[in-house]
FISELUM-110089 format. One record per residue: residue number from 0; residue in three letters; x, y, z negated of N, C-alpha, C, O in turn. Coordinates in Angstrom, 2 decimals, always signed. Layout:
residues N
(kegu NUM, Ala, (X, Y, Z), (X, Y, Z), (X, Y, Z), (X, Y, Z))
...
This chain:
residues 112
(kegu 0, Unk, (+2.96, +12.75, +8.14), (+3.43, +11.42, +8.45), (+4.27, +10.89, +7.29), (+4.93, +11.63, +6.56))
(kegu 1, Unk, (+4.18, +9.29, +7.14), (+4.88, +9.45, +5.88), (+6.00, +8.09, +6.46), (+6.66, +8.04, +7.50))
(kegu 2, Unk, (+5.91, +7.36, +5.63), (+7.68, +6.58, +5.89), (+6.97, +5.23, +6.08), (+7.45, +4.24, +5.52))
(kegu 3, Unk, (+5.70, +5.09, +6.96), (+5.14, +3.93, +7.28), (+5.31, +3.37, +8.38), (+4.70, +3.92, +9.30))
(kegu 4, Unk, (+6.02, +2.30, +8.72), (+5.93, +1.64, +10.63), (+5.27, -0.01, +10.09), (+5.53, -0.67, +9.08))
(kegu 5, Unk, (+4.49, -0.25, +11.05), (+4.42, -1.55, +11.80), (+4.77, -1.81, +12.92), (+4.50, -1.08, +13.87))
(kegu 6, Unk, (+5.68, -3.26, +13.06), (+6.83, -3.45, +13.89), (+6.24, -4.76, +14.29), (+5.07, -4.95, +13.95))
(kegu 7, Unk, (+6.89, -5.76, +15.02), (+6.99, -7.06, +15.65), (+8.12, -7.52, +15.46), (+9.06, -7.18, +16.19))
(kegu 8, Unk, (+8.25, -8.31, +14.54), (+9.82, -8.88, +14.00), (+9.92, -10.06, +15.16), (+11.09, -10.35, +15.42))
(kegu 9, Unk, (+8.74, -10.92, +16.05), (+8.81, -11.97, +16.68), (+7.60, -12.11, +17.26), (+6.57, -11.59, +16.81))
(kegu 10, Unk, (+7.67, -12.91, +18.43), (+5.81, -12.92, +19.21), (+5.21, -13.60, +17.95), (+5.64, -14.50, +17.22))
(kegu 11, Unk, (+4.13, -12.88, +17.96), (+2.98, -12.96, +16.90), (+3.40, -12.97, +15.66), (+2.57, -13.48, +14.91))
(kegu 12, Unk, (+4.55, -12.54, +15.02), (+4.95, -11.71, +13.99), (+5.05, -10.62, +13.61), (+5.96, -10.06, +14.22))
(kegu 13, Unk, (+4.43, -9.78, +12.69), (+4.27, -8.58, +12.37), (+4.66, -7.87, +11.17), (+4.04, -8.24, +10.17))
(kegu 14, Unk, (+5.49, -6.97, +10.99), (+5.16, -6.26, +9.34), (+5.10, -5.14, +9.79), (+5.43, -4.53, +10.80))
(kegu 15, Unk, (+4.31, -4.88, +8.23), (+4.14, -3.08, +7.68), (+4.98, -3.22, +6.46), (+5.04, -3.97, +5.49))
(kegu 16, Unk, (+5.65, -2.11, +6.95), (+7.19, -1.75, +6.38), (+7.01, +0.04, +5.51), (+7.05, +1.06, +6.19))
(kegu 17, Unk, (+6.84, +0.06, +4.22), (+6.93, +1.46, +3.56), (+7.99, +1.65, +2.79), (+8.62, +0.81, +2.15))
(kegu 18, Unk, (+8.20, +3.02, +2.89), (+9.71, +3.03, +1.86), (+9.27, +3.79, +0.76), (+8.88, +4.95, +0.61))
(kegu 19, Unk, (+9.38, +3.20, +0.31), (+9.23, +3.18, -1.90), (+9.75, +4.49, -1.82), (+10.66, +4.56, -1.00))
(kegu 20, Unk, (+9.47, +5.67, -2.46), (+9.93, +6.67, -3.33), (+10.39, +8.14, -1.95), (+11.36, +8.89, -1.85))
(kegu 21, Unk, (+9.09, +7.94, -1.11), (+9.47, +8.65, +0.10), (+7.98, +8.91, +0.18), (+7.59, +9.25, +1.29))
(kegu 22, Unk, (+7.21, +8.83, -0.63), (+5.63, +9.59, +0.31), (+5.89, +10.86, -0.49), (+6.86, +11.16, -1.18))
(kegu 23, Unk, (+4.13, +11.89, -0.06), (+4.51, +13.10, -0.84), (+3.54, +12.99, -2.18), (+3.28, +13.95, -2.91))
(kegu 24, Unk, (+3.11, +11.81, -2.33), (+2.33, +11.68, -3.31), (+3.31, +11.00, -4.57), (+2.83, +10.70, -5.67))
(kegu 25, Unk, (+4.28, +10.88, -4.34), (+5.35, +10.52, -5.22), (+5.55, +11.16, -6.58), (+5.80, +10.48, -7.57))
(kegu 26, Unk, (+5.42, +12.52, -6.61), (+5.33, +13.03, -7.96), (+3.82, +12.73, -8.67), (+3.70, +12.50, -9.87))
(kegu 27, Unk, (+2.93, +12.77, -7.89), (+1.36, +12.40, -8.73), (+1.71, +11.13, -9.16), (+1.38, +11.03, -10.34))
(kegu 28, Unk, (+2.37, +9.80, -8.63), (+2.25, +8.90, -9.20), (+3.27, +8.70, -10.58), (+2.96, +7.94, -11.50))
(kegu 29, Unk, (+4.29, +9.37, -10.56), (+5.38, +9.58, -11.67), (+4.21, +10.32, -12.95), (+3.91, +9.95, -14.08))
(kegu 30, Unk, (+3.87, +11.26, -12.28), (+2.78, +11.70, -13.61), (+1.95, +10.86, -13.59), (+1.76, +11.20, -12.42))
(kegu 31, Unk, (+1.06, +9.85, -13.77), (+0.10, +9.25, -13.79), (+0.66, +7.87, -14.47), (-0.04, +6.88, -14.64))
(kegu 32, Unk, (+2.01, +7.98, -14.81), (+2.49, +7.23, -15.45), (+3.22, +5.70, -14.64), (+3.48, +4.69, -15.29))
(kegu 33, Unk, (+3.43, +5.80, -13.41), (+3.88, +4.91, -12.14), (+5.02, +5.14, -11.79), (+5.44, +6.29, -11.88))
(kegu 34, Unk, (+5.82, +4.13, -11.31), (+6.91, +4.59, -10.57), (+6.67, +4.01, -8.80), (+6.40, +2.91, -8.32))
(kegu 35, Unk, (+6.82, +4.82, -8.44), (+7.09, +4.93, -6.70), (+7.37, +4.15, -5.70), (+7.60, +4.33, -4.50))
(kegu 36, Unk, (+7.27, +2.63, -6.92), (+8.03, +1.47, -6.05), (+7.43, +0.65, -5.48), (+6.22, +0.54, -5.69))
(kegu 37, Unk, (+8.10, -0.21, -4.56), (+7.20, -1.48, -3.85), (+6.06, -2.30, -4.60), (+5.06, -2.70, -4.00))
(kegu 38, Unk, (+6.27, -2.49, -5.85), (+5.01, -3.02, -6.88), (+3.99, -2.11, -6.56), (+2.95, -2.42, -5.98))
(kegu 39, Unk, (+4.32, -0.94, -6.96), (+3.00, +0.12, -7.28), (+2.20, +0.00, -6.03), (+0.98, -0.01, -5.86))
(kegu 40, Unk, (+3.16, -0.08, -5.26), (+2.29, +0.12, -3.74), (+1.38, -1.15, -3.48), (+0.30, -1.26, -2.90))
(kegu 41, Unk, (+1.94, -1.80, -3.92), (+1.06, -3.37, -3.98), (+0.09, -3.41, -4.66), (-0.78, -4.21, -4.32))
(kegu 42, Unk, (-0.08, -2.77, -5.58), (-0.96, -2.81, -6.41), (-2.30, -2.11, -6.06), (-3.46, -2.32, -6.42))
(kegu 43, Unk, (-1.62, -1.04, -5.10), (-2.83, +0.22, -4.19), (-3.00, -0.72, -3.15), (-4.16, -0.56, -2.80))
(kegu 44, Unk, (-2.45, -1.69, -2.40), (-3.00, -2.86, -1.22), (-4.11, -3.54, -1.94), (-5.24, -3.84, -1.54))
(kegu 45, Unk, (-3.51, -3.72, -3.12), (-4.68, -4.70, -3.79), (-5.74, -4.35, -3.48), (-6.44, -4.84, -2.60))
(kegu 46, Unk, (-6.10, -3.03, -4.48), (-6.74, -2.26, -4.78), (-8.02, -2.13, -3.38), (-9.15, -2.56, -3.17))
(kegu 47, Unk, (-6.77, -1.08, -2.50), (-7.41, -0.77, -1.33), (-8.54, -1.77, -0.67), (-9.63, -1.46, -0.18))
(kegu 48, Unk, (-7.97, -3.03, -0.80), (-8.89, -4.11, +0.26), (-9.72, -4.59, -0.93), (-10.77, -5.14, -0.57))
(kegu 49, Unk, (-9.54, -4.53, -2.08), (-11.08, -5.30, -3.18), (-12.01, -4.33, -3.05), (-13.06, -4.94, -3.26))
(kegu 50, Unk, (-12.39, -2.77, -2.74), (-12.73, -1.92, -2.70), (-12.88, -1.31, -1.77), (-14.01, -0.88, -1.98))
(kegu 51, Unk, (-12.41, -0.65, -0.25), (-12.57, -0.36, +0.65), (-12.39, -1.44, +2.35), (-12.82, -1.08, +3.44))
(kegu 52, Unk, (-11.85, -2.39, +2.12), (-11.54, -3.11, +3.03), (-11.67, -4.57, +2.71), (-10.69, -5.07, +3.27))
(kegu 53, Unk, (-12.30, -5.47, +2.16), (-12.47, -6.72, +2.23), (-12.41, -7.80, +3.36), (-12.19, -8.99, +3.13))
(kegu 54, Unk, (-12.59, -7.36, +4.40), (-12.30, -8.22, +5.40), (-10.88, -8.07, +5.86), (-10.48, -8.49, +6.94))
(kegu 55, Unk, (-10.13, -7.44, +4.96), (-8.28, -7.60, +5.11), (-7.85, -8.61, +4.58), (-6.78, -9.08, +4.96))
(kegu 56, Unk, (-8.86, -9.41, +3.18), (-8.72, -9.99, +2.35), (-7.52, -11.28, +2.46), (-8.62, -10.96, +2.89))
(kegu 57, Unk, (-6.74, -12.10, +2.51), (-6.17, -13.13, +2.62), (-6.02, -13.38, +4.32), (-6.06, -14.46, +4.92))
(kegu 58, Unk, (-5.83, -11.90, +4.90), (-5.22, -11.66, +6.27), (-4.03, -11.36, +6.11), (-3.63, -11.26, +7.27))
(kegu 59, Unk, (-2.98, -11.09, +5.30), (-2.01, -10.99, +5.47), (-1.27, -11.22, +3.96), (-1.80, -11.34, +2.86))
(kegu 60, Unk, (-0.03, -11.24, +4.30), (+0.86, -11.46, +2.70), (+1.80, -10.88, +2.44), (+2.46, -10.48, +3.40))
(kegu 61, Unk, (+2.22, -10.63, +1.28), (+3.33, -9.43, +0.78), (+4.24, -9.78, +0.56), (+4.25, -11.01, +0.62))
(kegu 62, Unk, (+5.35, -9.27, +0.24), (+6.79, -9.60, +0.16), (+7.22, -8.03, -0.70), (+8.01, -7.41, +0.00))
(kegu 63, Unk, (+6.99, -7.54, -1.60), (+7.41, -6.04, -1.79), (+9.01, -6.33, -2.78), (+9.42, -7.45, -3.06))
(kegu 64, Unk, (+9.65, -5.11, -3.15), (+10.96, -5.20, -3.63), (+10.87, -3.32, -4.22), (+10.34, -2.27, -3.86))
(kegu 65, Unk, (+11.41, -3.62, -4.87), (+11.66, -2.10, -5.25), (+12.05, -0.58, -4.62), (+11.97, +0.57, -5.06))
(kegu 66, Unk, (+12.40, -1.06, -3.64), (+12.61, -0.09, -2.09), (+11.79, -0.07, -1.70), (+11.31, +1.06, -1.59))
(kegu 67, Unk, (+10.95, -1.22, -1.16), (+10.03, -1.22, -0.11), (+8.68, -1.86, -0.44), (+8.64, -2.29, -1.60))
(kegu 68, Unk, (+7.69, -2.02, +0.19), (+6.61, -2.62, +0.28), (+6.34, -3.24, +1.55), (+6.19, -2.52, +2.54))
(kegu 69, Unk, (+6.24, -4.57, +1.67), (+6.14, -5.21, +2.84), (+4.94, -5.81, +2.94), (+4.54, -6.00, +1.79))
(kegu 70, Unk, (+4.09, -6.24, +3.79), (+3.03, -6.89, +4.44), (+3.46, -7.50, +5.73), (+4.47, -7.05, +6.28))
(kegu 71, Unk, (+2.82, -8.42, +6.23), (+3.21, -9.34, +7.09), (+2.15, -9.97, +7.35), (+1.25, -10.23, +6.55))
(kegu 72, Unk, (+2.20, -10.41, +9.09), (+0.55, -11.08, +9.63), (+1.01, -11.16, +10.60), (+1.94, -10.53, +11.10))
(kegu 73, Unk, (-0.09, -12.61, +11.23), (+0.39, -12.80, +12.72), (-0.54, -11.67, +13.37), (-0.29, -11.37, +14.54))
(kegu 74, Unk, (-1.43, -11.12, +12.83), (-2.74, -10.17, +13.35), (-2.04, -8.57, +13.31), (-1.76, -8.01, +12.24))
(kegu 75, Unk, (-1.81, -7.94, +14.68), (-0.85, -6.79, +14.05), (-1.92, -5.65, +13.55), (-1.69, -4.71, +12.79))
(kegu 76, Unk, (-3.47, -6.08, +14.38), (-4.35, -4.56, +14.01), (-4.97, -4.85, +12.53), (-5.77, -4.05, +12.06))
(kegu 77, Unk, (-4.63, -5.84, +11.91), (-4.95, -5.95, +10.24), (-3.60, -5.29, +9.27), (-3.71, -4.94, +8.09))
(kegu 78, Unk, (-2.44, -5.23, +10.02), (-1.16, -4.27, +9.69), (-1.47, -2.54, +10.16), (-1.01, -1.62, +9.48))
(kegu 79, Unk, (-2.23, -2.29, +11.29), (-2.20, -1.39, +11.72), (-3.36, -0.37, +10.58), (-3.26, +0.68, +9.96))
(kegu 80, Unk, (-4.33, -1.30, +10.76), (-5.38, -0.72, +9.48), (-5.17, -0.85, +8.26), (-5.96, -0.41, +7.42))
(kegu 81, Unk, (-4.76, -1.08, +8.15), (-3.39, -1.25, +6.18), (-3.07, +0.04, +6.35), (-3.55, +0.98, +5.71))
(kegu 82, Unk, (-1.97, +0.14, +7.51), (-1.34, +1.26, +7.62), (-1.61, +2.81, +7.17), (-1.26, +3.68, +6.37))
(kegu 83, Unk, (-2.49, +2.53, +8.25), (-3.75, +4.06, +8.15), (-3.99, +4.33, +6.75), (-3.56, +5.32, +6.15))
(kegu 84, Unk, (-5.05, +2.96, +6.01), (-5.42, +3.50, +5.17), (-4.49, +3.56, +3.85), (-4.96, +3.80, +2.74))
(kegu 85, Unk, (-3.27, +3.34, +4.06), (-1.92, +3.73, +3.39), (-1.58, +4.72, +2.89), (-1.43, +5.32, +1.82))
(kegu 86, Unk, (-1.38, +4.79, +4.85), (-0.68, +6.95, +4.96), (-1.76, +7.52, +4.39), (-1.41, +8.40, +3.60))
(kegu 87, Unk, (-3.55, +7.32, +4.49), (-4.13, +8.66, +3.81), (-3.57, +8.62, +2.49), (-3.21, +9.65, +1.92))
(kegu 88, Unk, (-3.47, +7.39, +1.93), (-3.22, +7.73, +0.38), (-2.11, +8.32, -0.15), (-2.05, +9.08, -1.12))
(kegu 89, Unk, (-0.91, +7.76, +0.85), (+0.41, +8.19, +0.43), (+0.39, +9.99, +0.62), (+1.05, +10.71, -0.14))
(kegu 90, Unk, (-0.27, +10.41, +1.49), (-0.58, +11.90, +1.51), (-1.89, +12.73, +0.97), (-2.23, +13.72, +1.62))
(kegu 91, Unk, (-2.64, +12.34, -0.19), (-3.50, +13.16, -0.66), (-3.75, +12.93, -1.56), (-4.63, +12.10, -1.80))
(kegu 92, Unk, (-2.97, +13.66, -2.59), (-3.12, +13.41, -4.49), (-4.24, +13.24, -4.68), (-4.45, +12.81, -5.82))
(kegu 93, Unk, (-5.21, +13.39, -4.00), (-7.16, +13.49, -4.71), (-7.29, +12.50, -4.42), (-8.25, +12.07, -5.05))
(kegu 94, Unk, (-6.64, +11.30, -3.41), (-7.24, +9.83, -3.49), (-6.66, +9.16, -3.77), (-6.95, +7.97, -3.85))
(kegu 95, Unk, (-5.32, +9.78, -4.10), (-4.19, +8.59, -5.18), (-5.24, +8.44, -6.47), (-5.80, +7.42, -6.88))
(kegu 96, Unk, (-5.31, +9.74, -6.95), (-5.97, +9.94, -8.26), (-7.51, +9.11, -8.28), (-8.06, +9.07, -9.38))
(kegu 97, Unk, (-8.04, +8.62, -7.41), (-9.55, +8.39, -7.08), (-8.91, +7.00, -7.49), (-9.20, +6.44, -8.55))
(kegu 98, Unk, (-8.09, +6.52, -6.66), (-7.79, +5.02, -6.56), (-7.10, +4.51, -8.10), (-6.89, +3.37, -8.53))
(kegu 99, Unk, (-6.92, +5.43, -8.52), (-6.50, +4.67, -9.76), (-7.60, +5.01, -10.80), (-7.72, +4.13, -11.65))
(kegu 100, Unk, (-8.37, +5.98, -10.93), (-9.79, +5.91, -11.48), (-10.05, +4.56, -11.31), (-10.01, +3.74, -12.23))
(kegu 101, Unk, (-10.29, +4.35, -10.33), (-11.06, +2.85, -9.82), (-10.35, +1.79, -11.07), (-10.88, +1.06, -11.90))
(kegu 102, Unk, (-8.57, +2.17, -10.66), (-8.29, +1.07, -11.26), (-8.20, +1.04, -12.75), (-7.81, -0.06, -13.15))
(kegu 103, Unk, (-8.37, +1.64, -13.40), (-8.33, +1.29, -14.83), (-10.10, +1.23, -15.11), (-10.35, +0.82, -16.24))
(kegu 104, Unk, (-11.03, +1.47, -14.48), (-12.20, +1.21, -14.32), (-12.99, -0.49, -14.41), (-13.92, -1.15, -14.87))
(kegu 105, Unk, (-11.68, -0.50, -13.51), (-11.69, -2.28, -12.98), (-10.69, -2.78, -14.35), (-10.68, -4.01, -14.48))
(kegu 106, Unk, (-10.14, -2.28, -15.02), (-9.08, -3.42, -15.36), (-7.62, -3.33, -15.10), (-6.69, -3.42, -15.90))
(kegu 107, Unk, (-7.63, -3.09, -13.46), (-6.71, -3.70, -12.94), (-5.44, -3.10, -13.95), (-5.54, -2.32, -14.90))
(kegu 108, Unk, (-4.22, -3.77, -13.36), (-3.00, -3.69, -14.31), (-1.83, -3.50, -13.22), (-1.60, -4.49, -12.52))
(kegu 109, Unk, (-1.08, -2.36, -13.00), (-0.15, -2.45, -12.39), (+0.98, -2.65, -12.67), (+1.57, -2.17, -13.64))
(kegu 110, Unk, (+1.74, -3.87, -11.32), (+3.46, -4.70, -12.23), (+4.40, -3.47, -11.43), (+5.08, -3.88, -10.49))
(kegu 111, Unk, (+4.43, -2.52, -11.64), (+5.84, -1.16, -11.24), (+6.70, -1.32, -12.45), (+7.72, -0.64, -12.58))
């Protein structure tokens, strides 16, 4: 389990709430040249939904900070499936490492 909740801040308000520098994949991303923070994690949301989840696409919006990584939606099971496919990553160095294959594959550029 890692340091992920989705909550109800208000009827039909929702976030997914992670705490920066608390998964166990935390040292793979320090080696891989990342730091642990709310950016990075944003950058794996990105990631995650251009590539495994597209119909998450412009369902929800971020708010991240260096502590945390936030998402937010009036839809809570588009927070709930974020979630999931979060925690696998935040817990299994072989698909941290997969997902960033992808991303320098793609281009992409992470702001950590």
């Amino acid at each position: 389990m890692t340091s992920i909740e989705v909550e109800e801040l208000a009827p039909g308000e929702f976030r997914l709430y992670l705490v920066a520098g608390t998964t166990p994949v935390d040292e793979a991303i320090v080696a891989l040249g990342h730091e642990p923070n709310g950016p990075f994690w944003e950058g794996i949301t990105e990631l995650v939904v251009a590539i495994e989840a597209p119909a998450l696409h412009e369902r929800f919006w971020t708010d991240s900070e260096a502590g945390a990584f936030l998402a937010h939606s009036s839809d809570r099971s588009v927070l709930d499936d974020l979630a999931a496919r979060l925690d696998a990553i935040a817990v299994d160095e072989n698909r941290l490492r997969h997902l960033m294959e992808a991303a320098r594959a793609r281009g992409f550029e992470f702001h950590d």
